[in-house]
C-alpha positions in Angstrom: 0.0 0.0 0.0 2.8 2.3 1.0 4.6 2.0 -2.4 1.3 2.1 -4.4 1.1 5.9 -2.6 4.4 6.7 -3.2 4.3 6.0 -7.4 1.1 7.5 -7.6 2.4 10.8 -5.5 5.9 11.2 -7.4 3.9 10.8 -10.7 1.6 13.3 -10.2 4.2 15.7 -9.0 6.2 15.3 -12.0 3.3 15.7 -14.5 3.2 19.0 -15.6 5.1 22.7 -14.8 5.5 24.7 -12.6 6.4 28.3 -11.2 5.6 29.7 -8.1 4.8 28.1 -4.4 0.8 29.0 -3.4 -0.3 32.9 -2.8 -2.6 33.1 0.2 -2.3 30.3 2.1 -3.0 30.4 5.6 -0.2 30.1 8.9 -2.1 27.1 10.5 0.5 25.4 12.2 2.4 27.3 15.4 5.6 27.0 16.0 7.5 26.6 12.8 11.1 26.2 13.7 14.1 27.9 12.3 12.6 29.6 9.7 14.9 32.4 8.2 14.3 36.3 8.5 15.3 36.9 5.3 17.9 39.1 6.3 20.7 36.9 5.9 20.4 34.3 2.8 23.0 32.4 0.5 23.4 35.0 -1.8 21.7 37.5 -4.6 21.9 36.5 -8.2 24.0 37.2 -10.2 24.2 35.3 -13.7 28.6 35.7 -13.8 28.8 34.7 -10.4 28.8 31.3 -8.8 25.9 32.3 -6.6 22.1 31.8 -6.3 18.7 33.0 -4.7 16.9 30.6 -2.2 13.6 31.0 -0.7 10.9 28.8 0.8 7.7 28.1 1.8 5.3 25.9 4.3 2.3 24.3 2.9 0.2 25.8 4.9 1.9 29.6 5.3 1.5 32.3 3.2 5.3 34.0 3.6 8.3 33.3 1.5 11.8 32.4 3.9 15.4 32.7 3.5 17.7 30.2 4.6 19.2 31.0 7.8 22.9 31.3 7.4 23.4 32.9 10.8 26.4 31.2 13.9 25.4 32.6 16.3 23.2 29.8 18.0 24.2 26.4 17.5 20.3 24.9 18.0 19.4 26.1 14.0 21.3 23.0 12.9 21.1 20.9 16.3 17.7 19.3 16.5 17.1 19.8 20.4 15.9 23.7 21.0 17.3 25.3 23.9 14.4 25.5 25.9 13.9 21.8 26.2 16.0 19.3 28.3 16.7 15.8 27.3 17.0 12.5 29.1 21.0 11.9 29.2 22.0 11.8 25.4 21.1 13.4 22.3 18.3 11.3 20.6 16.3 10.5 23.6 13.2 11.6 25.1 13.0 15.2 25.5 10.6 17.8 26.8 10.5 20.7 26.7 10.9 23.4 30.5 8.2 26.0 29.3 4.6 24.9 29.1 2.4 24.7 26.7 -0.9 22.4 26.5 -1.7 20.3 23.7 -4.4 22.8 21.6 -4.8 20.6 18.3 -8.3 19.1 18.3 -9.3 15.7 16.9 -7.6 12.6 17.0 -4.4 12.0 18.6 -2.7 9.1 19.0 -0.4 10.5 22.2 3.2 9.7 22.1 5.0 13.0 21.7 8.4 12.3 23.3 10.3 11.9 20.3 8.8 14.4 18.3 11.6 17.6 18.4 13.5 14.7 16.1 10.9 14.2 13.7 10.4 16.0 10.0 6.6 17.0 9.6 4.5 17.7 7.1 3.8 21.4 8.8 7.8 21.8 8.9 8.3 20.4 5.2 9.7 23.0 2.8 8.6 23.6 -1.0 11.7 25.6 -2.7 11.9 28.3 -5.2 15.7 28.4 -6.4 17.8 30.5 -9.4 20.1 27.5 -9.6 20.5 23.8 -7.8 21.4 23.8 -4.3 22.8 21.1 -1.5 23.5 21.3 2.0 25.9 18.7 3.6 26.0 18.7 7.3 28.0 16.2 9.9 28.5 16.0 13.1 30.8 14.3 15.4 30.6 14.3 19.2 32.5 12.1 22.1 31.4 8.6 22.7 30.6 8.9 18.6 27.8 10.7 18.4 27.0 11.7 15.0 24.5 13.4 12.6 24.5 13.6 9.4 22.3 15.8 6.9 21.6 16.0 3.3 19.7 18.5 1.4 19.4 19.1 -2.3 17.0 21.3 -4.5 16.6 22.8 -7.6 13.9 24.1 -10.2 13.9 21.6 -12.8 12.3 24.7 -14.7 11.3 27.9 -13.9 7.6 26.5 -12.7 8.4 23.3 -11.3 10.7 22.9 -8.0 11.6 19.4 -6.4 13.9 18.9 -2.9 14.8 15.9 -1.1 15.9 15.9 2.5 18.0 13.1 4.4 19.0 13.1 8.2 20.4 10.5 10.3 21.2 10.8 14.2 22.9 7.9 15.7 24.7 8.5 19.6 25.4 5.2 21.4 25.1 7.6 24.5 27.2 7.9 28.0 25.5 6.0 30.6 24.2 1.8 29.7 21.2 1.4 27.6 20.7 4.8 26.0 21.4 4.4 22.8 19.5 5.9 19.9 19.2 5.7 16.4 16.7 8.3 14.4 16.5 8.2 10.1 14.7 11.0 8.5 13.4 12.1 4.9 11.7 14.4 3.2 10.4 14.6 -0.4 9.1 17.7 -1.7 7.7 18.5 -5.3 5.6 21.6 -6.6 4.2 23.1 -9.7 1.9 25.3 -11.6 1.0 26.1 -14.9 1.9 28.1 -17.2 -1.3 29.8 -16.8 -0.9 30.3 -13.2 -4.1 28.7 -13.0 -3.6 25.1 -11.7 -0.9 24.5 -9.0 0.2 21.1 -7.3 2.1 20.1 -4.2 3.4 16.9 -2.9 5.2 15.8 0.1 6.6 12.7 1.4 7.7 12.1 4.9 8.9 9.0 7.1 10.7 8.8 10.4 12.3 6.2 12.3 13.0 6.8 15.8 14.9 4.1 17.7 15.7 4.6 20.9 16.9 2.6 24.1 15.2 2.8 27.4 17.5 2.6 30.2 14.6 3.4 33.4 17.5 5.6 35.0 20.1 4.9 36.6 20.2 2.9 40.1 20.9 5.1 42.9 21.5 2.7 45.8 25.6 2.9 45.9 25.3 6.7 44.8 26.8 6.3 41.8 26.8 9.8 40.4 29.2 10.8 43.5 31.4 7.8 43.9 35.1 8.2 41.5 35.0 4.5 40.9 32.0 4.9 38.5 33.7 7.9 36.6 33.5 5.9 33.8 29.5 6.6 33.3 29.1 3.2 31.3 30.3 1.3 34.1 27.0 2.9 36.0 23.9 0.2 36.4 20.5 1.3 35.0 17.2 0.0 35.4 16.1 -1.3 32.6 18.5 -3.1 29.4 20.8 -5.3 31.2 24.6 -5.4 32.0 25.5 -4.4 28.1 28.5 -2.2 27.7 29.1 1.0 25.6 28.9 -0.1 21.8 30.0 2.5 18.8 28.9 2.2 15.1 27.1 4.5 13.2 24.9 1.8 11.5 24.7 -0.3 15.0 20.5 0.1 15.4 19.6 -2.6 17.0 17.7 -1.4 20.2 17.0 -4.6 22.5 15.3 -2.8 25.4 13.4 0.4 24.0 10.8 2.4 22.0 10.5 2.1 18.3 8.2 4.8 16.8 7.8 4.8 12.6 5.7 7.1 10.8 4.9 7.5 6.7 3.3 10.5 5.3 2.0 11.0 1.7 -0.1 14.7 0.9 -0.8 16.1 -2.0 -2.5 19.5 -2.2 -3.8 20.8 -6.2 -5.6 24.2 -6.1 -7.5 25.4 -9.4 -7.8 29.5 -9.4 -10.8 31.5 -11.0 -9.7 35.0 -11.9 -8.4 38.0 -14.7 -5.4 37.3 -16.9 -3.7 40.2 -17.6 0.5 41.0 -18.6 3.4 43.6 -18.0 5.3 44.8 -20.6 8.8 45.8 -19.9 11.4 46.6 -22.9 10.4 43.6 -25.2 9.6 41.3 -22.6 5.8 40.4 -21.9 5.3 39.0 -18.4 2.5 37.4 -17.5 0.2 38.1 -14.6 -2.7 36.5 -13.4 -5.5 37.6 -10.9 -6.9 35.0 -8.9 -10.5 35.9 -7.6 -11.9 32.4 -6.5 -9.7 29.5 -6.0 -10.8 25.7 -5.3 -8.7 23.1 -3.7 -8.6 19.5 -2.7 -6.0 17.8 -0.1 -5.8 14.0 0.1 -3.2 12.7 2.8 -2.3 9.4 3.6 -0.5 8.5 7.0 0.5 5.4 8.3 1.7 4.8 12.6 3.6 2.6 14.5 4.4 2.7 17.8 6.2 0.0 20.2 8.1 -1.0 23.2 10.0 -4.1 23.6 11.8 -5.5 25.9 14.4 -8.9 25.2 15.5 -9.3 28.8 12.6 -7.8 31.0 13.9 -7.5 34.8 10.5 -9.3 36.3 11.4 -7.1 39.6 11.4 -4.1 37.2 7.7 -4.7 35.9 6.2 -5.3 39.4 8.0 -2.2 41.1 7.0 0.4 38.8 3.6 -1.4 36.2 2.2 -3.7 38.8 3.3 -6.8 36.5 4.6 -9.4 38.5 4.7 -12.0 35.6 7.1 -10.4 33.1 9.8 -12.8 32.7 10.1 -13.1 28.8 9.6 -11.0 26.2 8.0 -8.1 26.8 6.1 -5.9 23.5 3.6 -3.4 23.3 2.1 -2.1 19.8 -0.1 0.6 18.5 -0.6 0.8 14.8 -2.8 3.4 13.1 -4.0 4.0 9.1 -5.2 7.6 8.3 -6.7 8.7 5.2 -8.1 12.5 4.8 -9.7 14.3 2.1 -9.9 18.0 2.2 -12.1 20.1 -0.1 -11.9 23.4 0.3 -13.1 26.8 -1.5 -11.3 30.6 -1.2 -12.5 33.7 -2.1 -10.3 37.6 -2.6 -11.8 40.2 -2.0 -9.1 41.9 -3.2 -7.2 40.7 -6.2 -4.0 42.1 -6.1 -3.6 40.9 -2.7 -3.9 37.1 -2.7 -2.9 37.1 1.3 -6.3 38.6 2.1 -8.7 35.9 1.4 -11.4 33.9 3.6 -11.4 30.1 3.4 -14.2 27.5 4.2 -14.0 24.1 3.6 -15.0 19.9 4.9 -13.0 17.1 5.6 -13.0 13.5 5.9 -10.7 11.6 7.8 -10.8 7.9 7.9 -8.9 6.0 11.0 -7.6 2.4 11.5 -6.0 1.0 14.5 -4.6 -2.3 15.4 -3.7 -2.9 19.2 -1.2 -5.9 20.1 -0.8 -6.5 24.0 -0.7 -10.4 24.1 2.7 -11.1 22.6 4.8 -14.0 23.6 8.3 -15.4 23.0 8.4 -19.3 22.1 10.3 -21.5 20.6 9.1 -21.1 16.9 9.4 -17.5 17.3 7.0 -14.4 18.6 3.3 -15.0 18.7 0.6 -12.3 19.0 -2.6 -13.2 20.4 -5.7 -11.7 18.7 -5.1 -8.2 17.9 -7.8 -5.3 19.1 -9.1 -2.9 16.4 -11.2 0.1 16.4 -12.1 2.0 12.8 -13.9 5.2 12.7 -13.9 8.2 10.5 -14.2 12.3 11.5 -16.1 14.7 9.5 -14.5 17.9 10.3 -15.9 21.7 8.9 -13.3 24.2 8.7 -12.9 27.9 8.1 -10.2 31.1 7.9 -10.1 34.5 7.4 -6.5 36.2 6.5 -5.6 39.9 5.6 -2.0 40.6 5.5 -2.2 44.1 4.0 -0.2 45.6 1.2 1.7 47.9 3.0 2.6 44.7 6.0 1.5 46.6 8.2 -1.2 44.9 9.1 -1.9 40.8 9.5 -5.0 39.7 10.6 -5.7 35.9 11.2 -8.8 34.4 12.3 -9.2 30.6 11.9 -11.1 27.5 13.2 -11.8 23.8 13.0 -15.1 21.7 14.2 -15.4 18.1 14.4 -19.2 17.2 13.7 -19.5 13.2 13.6 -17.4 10.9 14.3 -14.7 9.8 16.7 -13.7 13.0 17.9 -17.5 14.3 17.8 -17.5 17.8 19.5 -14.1 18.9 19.4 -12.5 22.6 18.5 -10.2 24.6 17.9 -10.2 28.4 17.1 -7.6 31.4 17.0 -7.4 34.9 15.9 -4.4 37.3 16.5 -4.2 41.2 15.1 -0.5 42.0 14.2 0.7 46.0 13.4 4.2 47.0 12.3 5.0 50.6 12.8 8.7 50.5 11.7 12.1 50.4 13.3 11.4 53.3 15.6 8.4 52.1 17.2 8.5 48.0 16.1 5.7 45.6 16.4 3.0 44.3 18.2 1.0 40.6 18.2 -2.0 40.3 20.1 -3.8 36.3 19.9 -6.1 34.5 21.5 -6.3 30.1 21.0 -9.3 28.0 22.5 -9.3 24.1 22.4 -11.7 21.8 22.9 -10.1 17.9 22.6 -10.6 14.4 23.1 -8.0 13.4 25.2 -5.2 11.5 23.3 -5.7 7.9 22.1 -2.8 6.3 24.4 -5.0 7.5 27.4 -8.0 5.1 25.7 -8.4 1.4 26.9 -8.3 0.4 23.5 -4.5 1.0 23.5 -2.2 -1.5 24.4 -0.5 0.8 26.4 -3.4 1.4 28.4 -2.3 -0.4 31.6 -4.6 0.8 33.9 -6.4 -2.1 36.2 -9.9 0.0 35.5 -11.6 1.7 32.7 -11.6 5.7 33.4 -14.3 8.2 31.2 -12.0 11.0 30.7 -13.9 14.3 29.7 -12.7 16.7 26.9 -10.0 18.6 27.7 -10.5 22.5 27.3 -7.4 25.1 26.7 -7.7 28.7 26.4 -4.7 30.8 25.4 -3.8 34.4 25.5 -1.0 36.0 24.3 0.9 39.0 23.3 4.5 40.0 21.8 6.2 43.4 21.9 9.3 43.5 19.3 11.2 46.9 19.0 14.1 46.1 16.6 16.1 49.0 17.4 16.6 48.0 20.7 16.7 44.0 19.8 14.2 43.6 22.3 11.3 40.8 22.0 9.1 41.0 24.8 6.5 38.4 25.6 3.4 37.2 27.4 1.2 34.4 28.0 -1.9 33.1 29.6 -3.2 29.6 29.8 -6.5 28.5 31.2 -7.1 24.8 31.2 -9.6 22.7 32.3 -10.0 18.8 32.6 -6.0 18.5 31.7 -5.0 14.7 31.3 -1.6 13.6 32.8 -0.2 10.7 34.2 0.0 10.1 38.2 3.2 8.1 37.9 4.2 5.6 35.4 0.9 4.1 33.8 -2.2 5.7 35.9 -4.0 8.4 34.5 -6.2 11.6 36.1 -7.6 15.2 34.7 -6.8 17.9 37.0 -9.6 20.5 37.7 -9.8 24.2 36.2 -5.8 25.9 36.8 -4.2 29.1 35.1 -0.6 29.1 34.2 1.4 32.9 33.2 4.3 32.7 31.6 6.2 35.6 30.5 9.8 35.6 28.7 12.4 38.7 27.7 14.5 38.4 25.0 17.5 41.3 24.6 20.8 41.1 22.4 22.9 43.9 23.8 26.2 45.3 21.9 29.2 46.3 23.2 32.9 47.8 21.5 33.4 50.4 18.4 31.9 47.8 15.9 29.2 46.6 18.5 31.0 43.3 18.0 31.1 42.1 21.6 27.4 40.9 22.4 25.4 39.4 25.3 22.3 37.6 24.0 20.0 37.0 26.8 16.6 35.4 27.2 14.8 34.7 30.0 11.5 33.0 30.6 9.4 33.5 33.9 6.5 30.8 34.9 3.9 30.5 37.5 1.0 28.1 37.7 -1.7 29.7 39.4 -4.1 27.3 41.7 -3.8 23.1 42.2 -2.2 22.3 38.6 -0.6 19.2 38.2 2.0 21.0 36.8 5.7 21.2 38.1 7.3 23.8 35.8 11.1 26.0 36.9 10.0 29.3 37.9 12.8 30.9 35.8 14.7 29.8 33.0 17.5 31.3 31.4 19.9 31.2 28.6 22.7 33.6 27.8 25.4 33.8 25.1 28.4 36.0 25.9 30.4 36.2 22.8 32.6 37.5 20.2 31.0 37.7 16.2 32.6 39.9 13.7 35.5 39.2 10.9 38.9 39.5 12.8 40.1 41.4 9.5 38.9 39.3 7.2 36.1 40.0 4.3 35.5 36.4 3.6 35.7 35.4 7.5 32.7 35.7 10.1 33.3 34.0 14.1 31.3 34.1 16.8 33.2 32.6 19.9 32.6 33.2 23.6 30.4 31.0 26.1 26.7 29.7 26.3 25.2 29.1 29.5 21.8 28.0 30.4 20.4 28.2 34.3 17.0 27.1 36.1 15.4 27.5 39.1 15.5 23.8 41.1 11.8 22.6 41.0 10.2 19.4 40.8 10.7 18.3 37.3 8.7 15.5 35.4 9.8 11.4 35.7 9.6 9.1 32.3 7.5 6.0 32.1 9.4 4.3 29.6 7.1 1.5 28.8 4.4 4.6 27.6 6.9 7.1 26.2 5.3 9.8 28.2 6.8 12.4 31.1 4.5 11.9 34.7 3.3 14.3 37.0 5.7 13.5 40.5 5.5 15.9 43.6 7.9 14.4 45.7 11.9 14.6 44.1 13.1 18.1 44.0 15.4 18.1 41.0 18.2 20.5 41.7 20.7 22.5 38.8 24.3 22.4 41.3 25.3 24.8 38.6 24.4 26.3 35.3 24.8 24.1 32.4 28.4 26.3 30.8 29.5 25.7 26.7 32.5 27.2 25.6 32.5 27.4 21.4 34.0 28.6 18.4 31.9 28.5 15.3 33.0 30.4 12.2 31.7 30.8 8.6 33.5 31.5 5.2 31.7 32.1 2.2 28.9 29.2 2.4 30.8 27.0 4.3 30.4 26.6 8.5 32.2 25.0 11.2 31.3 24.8 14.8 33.1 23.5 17.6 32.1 23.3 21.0 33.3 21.7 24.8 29.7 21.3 26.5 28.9 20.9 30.5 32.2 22.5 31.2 30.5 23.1 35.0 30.9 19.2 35.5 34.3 19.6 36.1 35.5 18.6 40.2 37.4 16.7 42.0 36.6 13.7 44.3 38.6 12.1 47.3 38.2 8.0 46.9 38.3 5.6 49.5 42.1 5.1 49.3 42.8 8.9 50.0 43.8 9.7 46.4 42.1 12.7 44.8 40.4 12.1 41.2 39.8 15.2 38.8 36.9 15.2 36.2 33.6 15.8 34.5 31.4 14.0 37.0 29.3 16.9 38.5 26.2 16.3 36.6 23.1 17.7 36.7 20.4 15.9 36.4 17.5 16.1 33.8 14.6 13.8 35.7 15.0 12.0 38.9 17.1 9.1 38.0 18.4 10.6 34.8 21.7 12.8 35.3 23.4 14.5 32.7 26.9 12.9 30.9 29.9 14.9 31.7 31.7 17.1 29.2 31.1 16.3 25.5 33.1 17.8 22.5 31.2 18.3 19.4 32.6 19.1 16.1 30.2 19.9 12.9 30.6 21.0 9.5 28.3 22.3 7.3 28.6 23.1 3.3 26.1 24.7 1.3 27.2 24.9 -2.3 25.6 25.9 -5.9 25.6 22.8 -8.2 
């Protein structure tokens, strides 16, 4: 079925021409990340020079991007953002220290833990490019970590782009049983007609995210502390057995851990309604066309897999922690889902010389299939599965959006919204609107939103689910978010100021590793400062600061640092040289001590715990170099430099090292210093 949808997509991609990405498409997905300013791209075109003219665009986003060839922050090429905190090696579980409730109505299936390291259909990019262009990335780090990237795009001709995007994250980790092993791509095609009238996109997407559970580590000889287990893979863990520290880039096999796969096939055609019309300049005739009403279909195909297993269960393991008292072999745990969705949808412009004022209606279909496998066994002909579970249902959402991004920008206006009628996810909502106004450099900008969700709580929480492990059935109610917000950015001063306010009511969470409870009504505010400042004759010296502030107002279930931190202290200019920009100096990153969430591996999800205090003994200190010539970027960097002590063993003798860790979640401390070493080479074919 898969490769059925993958012919039929890259056929229809490739069957007619193409020239420019959408016009008036709407922002529906929040938080794109690392999406150029536009300030800073590869270079302007000039036909004697070896040079060429990038931008992009999001399927669902009405505003052309530049790539982002800035050095300054090492987290635009590293694919966990500064704000989140990870579970002991690059790869694993993350989440992120500022809160923010799930607001996406309609199905879910739940397991988010390994989504920073995913590529998504909201995140894939649809080129426009002078010339053909690649990207080569790699990445090094101790205990051989690596990452490496691929990128290559070009317009086949002037109306028809295609891209194709690799990347592969292998890091066998520090501690036992962490070792993870993530493959990405990304297949991007569009088109349109020579008459501007018909215009086609198609994307295809798949993950594989492999990753080892380890449980923690074991904390009854106090191992973080004692200078015989400096050597952090000499350190027991919970979960995976006594195996040792094993390197290989292509070494995958994951015998105790979480294996989540995903496929994703969309294709989008629109068909416009409008005025043909042409500008002449000098002898040239270009041709323009005025699109008044425009009609669009989206088909997407998706298929899920999601599993734990376990070779070597520890039986003491099971019953501590799952109440399972009988797990002596092996131990597996799948969720499969199959989602097909039709979208038909209709615009109209009021004004047709601005195709980013428009307002959207439109219906969709989604169709759902999930298999559920709890009762598998090991014997001696192999692995058995008892009788799998299934549920099949089908959504019939109704959607609409107003956008008017005036001609002058200084104005965007976004109002949006999605209802579920029948179906699975009968009832649920989500709606938005924000006002944004531009005044210039002098005075900057201002965004003003507001987000409400209504939402079935995610499908993992479901006794359906085979990693529902709950004695007793629970009726979970819809949970309802409400979201206020408001940014301040004055760009002469480099300042970004923001605020905001959540309201939620029947919040889902886990009480500890598989039981499950909504919290009553709570408020959360959360307010964050962003300031570069400059310093010396050429303002080259710079302290980049932001800072994030967060209080949960009334009985929340939610355990969140106060204040958060980041700040990079740091050199950036040319040393002399035209060709030559460095940014060197330090990059530290502090948080208040607070109760931080614990990790049920078996689920994949972060728990609600009230009782560990996990404390920072210092901030988390970087030292780097990273440095840029022409299109070509380097960046070198000695991480948790504040692990660095010395400890007095048994025998008297003093021991110097990197064993001051912090710690991420109870259980789960930090490695020690890591040296990472990256490359990355963007070059006109």
């Amino acid at each position: 079925m898969r490769g059925i949808f993958l012919l039929v997509f890259i056929f229809v991609g490739v069957s007619a021409y193409a020239q420019s990405p959408v016009r008036g498409v709407s922002d529906r997905f929040r938080g794109i990340a690392n999406a150029g300013s536009g300030a800073d791209s590869i270079g302007r075109r000039n036909k004697f020079e070896d040079s060429v003219t990038i931008s992009y665009r999001y399927l669902d986003t009405a505003r052309a991007y530049r790539v982002d060839s800035s050095i300054n922050d090492f987290t635009v090429k590293y694919p966990i953002p500064a704000d989140y905190y990870h579970l002991s090696n690059t790869g694993a579980a993350a989440q992120s220290f500022l809160f923010a409730p799930n607001m996406k109505s309609g199905w879910d299936a739940g397991f988010h833990a390994y989504d920073i390291y995913k590529f998504t259909v909201d995140k894939a990019r649809f080129f426009t490019v002078t010339r053909p262009y690649s990207e080569i990335s790699y990445m090094l780090g101790t205990r051989s970590e690596q990452m490496i990237e691929l990128m290559h795009t070009q317009n086949i001709k002037p109306q028809w782009n295609a891209s194709i995007h690799y990347r592969m994250v292998g890091a066998p980790g520090i501690y036992r049983n962490q070792k993870t092993s993530h493959n990405n791509y990304a297949i991007t095609n569009w088109f349109q007609t020579q008459d501007r009238r018909y215009t086609n996109y198609v994307a295809i997407i798949a993950n594989k995210l492999k990753g080892s559970e380890s449980g923690g580590i074991l904390n009854d000889q106090n191992y973080i502390d004692n200078p015989d287990f400096a050597d952090r893979s000499t350190v027991y863990t919970k979960l995976g057995g006594e195996s040792g520290f094993g390197s290989g880039i292509f070494n995958t096999d994951i015998s105790t851990g979480n294996t989540y796969e995903d496929f994703n096939a969309i294709m989008r055609h629109q068909y416009d309604l409008g005025r043909k019309d042409s500008l002449v300049n000098d002898s040239t005739v270009i041709p323009l066309f005025f699109p008044r009403v425009r009609l669009e279909h989206t088909i997407r195909y998706s298929a899920y897999k999601y599993m734990f297993s376990d070779a070597s269960p520890r039986p003491e393991y099971y019953s501590e922690y799952y109440d399972m008292p009988s797990v002596n072999s092996l131990f597996r745990r799948e969720d499969f889902w199959k989602e097909l969705m039709n979208d038909f949808s209709i615009y109209t412009f009021p004004d047709e010389k601005n195709t980013q004022q428009f307002l959207k209606v439109g219906v969709a279909l989604q169709n759902l299939t999930g298999i559920f496998r709890d009762g598998i066994t090991e014997t001696t002909d192999g692995i058995n599965y008892a009788d799998d579970k299934q549920n099949k249902g089908y959504n019939l959402m109704g959607h609409g959006e107003y956008r008017n991004r005036t001609k002058n920008q200084r104005w965007d206006l976004l109002a949006r919204g999605n209802m579920y009628f029948v179906g699975m996810n009968a009832g649920d909502y989500d709606v938005a609107a924000s006002i944004q106004s531009s005044f210039g450099d002098k005075i900057g900008s201002l965004k003003l939103g507001f987000e409400n969700a209504n939402r079935t709580p995610s499908y993992v929480t479901n006794a359906n689910s085979s990693f529902y492990f709950m004695r007793d059935t629970v009726n979970l109610r819809k949970e309802n978010s409400s979201h206020l917000y408001a940014t301040l950015y004055q760009p002469l001063l480099k300042l970004r100021l923001t605020g905001n306010y959540y309201l939620v009511n029947n919040y889902t969470y886990y009480t500890d590793f598989y039981n499950i409870n909504q919290a009553a009504l709570f408020n959360l505010l959360q307010i964050s400062a962003h300031k570069t400042f400059a310093f010396g004759k050429k303002r080259q010296y710079k302290w980049m600061t932001d800072n994030y502030f967060q209080q949960v107002i009334g009985n929340g279930p939610v355990n969140v640092p106060s204040w958060l931190t980041r700040n990079r202290i740091m050199y950036e200019g040319n040393l002399g040289f035209n060709n030559l920009k460095i940014a060197m100096g330090f990059d530290t990153r502090y948080r208040t001590n607070y109760k931080a969430n614990n990790y049920s591996p078996l689920l994949g999800q972060f728990f609600y715990q009230d009782s560990t205090t996990v404390k920072y003994k210092l901030p988390d200190i970087a030292a780097f170099v990273h440095f840029r010539i022409n299109s070509f970027r380097a960046f070198l960097r000695a991480e948790n430099l504040n692990t660095f002590r010395s400890l007095v063993g048994v025998d008297g003798k003093t021991s110097y090292g990197f064993t001051n860790s912090n710690f991420a979640a109870p259980d789960y401390p930090y490695a020690g210093m890591i040296i990472r070493f990256g490359i990355f080479w963007g070059f006109v074919n």
